[in-house]
N, C-alpha and C positions, 0 to 999 in steps of 0.2 A: 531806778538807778542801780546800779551794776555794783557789787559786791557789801551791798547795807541785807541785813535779815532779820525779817520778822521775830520777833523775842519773845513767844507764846509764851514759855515759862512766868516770865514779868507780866503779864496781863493772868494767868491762871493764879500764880500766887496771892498778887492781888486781890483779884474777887476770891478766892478761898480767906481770906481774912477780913473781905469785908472793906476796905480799901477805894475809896473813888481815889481818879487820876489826880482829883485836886488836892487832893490828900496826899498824897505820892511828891505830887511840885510840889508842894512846898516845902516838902523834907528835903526837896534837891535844890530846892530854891530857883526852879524853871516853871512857865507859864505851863499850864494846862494843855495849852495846845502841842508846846515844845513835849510835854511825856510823851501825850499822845503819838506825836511822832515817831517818837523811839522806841513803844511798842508795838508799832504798825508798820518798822521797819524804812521808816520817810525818814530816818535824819541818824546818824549815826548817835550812837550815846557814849559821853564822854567816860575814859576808863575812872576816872576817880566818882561820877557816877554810881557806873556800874558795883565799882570794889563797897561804896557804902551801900546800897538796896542789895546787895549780896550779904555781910554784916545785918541788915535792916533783918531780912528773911530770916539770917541763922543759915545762909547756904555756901556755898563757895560759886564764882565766877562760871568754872565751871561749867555746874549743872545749869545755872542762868541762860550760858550759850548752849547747852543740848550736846556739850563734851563729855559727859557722864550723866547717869542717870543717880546715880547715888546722892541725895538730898544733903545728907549731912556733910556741915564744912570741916575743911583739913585742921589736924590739929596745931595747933600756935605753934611752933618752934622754941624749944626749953631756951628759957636765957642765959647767956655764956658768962658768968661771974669774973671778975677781972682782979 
């Protein structure tokens, strides 16, 4: 399918922590086969997803997509006191 990509990062991180898929569902609250998918590039992953297993890692979006190689996430934006 035309314009879905394989998300190596999220399958590397994963096993670097040790991580089964079905470990992974159910923090997303999707079936095991449904990650699988999204790491194998079969099924798009939903951005609010993606924005928590990015949070999950400690990384930003991002480096998840292979837009930077720099691991660590952006810093929070200071709160504007009113």
């Amino acid at each position: 399918m035309e314009g879905l990509m394989i998300l190596t990062r999220l399958r590397n991180l994963r096993e670097d922590a040790d991580y089964t898929q079905e470990y992974i569902a159910h923090f997303l609250n999707v079936s095991q086969r449904a990650y699988s998918r999204y790491e194998n590039g079969e099924r798009s992953i939903p951005l609010a997803s993606l924005c928590a297993l990015a949070d999950f890692y400690n990384t930003s979006v991002d480096y998840l997509l292979e837009r930077t190689d720099c691991k660590e996430p952006y810093p929070l934006p200071l709160s504007k006191s009113t």
